[in-house]
C-alpha positions as CSV (number, residue, x, y, z in Angstrom):
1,X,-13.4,-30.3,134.7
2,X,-12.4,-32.4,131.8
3,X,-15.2,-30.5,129.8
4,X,-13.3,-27.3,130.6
5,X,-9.6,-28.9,129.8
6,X,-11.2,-29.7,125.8
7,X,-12.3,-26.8,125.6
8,X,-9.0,-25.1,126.3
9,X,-7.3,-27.3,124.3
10,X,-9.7,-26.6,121.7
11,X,-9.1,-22.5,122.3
12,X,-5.6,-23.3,121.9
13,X,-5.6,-25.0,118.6
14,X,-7.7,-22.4,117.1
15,X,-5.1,-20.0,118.0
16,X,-2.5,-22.0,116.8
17,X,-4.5,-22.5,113.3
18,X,-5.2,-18.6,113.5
19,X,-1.5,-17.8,113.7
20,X,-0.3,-20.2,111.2
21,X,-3.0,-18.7,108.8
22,X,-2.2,-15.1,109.8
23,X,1.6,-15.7,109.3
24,X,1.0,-17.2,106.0
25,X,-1.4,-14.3,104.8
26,X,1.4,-12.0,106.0
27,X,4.3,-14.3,103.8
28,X,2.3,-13.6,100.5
29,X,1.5,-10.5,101.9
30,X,5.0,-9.3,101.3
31,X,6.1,-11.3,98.7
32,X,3.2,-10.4,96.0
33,X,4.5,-6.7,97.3
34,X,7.9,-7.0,96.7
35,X,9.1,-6.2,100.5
36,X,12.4,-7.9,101.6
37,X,14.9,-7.5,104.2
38,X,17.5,-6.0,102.5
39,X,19.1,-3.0,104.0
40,X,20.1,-0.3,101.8
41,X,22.5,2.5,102.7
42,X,23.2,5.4,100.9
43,X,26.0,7.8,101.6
44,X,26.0,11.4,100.4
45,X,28.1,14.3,100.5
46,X,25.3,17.3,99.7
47,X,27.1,20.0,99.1
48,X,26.5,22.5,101.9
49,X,23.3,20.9,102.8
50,X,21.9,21.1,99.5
51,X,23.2,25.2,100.0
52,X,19.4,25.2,101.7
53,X,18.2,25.5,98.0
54,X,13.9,24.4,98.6
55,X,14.6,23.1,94.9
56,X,17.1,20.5,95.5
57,X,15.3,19.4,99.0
58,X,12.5,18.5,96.6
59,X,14.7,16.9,93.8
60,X,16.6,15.0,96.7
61,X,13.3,13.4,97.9
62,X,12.4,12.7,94.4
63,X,15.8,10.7,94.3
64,X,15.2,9.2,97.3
65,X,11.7,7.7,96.0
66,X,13.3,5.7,93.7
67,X,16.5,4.3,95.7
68,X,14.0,4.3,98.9
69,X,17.5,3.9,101.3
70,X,17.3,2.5,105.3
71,X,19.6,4.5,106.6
72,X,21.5,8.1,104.8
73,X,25.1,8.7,106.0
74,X,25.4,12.9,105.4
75,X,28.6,15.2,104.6
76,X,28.2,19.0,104.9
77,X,24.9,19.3,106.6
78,X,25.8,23.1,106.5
79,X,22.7,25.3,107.6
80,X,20.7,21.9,109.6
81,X,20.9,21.8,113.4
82,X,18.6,18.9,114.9
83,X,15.5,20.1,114.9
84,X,15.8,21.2,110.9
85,X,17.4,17.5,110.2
86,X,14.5,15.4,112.2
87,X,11.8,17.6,110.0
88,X,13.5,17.1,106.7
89,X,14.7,13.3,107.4
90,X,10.5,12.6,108.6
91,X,9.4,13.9,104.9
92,X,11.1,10.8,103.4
93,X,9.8,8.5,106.0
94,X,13.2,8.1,108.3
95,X,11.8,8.6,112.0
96,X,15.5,8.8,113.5
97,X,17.9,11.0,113.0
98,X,21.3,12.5,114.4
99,X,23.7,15.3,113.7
100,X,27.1,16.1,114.7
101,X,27.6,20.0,114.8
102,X,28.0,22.7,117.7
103,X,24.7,21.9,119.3
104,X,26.0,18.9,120.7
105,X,29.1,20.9,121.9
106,X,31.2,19.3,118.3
107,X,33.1,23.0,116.8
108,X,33.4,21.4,113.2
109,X,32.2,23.3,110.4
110,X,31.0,20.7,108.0
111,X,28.1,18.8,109.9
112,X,27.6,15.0,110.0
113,X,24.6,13.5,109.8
114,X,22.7,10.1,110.0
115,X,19.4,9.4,109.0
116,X,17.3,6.1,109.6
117,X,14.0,3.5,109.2
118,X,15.3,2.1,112.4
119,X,17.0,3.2,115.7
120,X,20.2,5.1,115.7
121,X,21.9,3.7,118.9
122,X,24.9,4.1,120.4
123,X,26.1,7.5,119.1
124,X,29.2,9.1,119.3
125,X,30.3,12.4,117.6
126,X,34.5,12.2,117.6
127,X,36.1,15.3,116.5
128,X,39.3,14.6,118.7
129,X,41.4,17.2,116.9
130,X,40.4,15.9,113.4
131,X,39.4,18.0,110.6
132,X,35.6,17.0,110.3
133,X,35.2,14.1,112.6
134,X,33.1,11.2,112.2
135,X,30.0,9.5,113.9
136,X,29.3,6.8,115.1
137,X,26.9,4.7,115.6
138,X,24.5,1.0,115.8
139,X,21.8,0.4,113.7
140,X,19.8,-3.1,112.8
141,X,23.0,-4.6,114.6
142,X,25.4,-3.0,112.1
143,X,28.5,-1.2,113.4
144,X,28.4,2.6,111.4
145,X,30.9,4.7,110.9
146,X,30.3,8.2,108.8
147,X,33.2,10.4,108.3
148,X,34.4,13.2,106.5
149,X,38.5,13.0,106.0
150,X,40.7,16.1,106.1
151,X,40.8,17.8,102.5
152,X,44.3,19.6,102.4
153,X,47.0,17.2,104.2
154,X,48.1,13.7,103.2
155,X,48.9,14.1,107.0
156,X,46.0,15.4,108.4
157,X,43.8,12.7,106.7
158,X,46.1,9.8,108.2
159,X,45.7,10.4,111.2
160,X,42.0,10.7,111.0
161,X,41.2,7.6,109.3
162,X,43.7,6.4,112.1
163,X,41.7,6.9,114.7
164,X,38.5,5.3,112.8
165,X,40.6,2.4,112.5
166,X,41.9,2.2,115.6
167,X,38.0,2.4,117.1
168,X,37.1,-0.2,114.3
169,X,39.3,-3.0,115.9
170,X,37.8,-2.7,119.3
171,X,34.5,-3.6,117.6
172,X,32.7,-7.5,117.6
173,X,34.4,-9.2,114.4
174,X,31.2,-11.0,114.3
175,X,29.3,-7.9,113.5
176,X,29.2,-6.3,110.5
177,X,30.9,-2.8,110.2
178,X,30.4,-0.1,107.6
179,X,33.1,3.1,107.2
180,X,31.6,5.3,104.7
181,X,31.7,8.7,103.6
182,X,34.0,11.6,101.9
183,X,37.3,10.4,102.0
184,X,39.2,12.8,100.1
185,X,41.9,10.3,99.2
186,X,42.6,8.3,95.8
187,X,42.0,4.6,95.7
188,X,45.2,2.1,94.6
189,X,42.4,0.3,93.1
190,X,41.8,3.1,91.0
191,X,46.0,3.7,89.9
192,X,45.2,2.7,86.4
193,X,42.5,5.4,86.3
194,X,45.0,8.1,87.1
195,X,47.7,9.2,84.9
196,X,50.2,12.1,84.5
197,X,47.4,14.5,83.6
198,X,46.0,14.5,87.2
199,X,49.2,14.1,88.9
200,X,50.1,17.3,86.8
201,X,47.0,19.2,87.6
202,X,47.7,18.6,91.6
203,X,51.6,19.7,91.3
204,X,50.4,22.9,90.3
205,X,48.7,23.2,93.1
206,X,50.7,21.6,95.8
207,X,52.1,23.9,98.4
208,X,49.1,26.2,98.3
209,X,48.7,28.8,100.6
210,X,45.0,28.6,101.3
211,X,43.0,32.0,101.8
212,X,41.3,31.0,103.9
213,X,43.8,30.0,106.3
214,X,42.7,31.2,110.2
215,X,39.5,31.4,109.7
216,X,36.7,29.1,111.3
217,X,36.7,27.1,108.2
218,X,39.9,26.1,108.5
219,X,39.4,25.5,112.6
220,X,41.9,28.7,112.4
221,X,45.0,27.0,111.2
222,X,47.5,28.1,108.4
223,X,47.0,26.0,105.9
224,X,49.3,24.8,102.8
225,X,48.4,22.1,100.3
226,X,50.5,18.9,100.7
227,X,48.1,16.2,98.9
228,X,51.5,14.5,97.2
229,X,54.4,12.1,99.0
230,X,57.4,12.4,97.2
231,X,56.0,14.4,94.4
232,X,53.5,11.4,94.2
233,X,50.0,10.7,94.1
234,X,48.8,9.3,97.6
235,X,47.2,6.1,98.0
236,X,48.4,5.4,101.7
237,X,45.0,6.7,103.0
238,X,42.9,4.1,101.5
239,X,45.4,1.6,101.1
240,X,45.0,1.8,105.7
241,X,41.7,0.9,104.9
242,X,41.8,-2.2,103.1
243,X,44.9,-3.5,104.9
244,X,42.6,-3.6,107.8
245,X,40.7,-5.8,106.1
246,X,37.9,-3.9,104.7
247,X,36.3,-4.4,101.2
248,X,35.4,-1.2,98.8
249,X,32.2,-2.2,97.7
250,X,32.1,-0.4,94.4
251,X,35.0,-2.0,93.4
252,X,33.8,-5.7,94.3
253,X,30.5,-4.7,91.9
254,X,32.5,-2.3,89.4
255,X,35.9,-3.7,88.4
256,X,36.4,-0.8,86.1
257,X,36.8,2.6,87.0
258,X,33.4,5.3,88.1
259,X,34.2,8.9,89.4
260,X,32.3,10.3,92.0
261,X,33.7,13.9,91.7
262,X,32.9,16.0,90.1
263,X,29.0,16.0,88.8
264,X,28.6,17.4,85.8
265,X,27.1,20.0,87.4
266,X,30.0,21.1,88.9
267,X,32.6,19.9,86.0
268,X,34.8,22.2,84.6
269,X,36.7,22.2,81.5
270,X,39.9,21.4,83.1
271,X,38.0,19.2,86.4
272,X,40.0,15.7,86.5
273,X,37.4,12.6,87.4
274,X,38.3,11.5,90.9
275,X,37.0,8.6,93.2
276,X,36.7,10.1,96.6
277,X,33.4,8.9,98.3
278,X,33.5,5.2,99.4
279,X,31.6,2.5,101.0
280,X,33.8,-0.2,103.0
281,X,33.0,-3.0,104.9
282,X,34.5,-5.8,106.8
283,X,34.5,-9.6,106.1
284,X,30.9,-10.4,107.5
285,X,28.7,-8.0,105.4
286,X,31.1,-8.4,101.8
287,X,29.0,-11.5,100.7
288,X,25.8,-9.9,101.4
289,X,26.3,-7.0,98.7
290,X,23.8,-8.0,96.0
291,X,24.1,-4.0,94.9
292,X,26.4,-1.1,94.5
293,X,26.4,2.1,92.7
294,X,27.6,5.6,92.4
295,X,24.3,7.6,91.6
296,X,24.4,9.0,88.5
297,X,21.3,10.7,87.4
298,X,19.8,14.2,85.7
299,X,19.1,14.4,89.4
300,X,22.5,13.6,91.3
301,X,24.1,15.8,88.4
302,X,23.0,18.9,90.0
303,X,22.1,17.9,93.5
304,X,25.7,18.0,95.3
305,X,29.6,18.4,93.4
306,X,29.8,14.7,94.3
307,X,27.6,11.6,93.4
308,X,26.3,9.7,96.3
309,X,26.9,5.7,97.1
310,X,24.6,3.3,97.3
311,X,24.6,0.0,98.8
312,X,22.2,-2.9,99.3
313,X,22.7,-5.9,101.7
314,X,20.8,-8.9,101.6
């Protein structure tokens, strides 16, 4: 008996040495190859889903091999329903994915989409009478939230990032929480970056009859252009965003002022630089940013009309 208790004990600190060696093998392991635990999130509007161009799928990997994000929040996943996303998201290693189009019984016309390393949990795809809706979702413990806000109304787009908020503030303030996407609304962090040659340029247009008012597009409404308050440039929109205590991350990294619309691609002669796609998040993740950029690349300048955002979190 007390033969067969030593040698237990002995099994068991053989084990124990095993492990600790096996652990320590595995430390080195990742350090000599660089791997972390940062999460890095990208957010990208793609421009009709690359406009299901087999060239820019490719170049968009390419990208991707470089930045080598966790998880992808999508605008304008036109021409992907499910099936298409899983198989495209699976050629750049993300084995979860979700989309937010009329599959899932969501009538918007400019899909959603989420792409991840790790579980998507949670989901829900909100229209609820806004333009393009958002998702959202859980993922490594992190509150998500991917939208697309309203592109004609000052109105319109109030009232969606309204109801973000307002699901926001139900949310665990010990979590972190992420709001990203295509905005469509000017920063007042940005004021100094916009002068009387942009609020010009949307005077001309303001009041707009759109053409294609009642169609689909347009979820069948008639549609004028009313992007000013009091002949003004808007930063209400935004300005909700950080008063609910939210952080633009690009802003804390890059004090001075980076468009992300257009791409050169897409610039025209008279295009005025714009910042309209944003990452925010609350109080717990801010101190963990240790990177932010807007993409800007031969790659990204041809990919989409706007740049993508890129975050990473220690």
């Amino acid at each position: 008996m007390l033969i067969n208790r030593k040698a237990r004990f002995g099994n068991r600190i053989s084990r124990f040495l095993f492990s600790g060696m096996l652990m320590g093998l595995l430390f080195f392991y990742n350090i000599s190859h660089g791997q972390t635990n940062h999460l890095k999130v990208l957010s990208y509007n793609a421009f009709y889903g690359f406009e299901q161009d087999k060239d820019k799928f490719n170049a968009f990997n390419r990208l991707l091999e470089d930045l080598d994000p966790d998880i992808i929040l999508f605008q304008e996943m036109n021409g992907f329903d499910q099936n298409k996303l899983s198989q495209f998201a699976n050629g750049y290693g993300h084995k979860y994915s979700v989309i937010m189009n009329k599959e899932f019984g969501v009538p918007n016309t400019h899909p959603l989409a989420i792409s991840s390393k790790y579980p998507i949990l949670n989901v829900q795809r909100v229209l609820d009478d806004m333009w393009h809706g958002y998702i959202y979702a859980t993922i490594n413990d992190v509150h998500i939230f991917n939208l697309h806000l309203a592109p004609f109304t000052v109105l319109d787009r109030k009232k969606d990032i309204e109801k973000v908020i307002a699901q926001a503030k139900l949310l665990d303030v010990d979590k972190g929480i992420i709001i990203a996407g295509d905005f469509n609304a000017l920063s007042p962090m940005d004021t100094h970056a916009y002068g009387e040659e942009l609020l010009e340029s949307m005077r001309s247009i303001e009041g707009r009859y759109e053409t294609k008012s009642g169609t689909e597009i347009l979820r069948f409404r008639e549609i004028h252009r009313n992007n000013l308050i009091d002949d003004q440039i808007d930063y209400s929109v935004i300005g909700h965003v950080l008063d609910a205590g939210y952080s633009d991350v690009i802003k804390k990294i890059h004090p001075d002022f980076i468009n992300s619309v257009p791409t050169e691609g897409h610039r025209k002669r008279n295009s005025k630089l714009r910042r309209i796609d944003y990452i925010f998040v609350n109080p717990v993740l801010i101190d963990n940013v240790i990177r932010a950029e807007i993409v800007k690349n031969e790659l990204t300048d041809h990919l989409s009309d706007h740049y993508p955002v890129f975050i990473t979190f220690k």
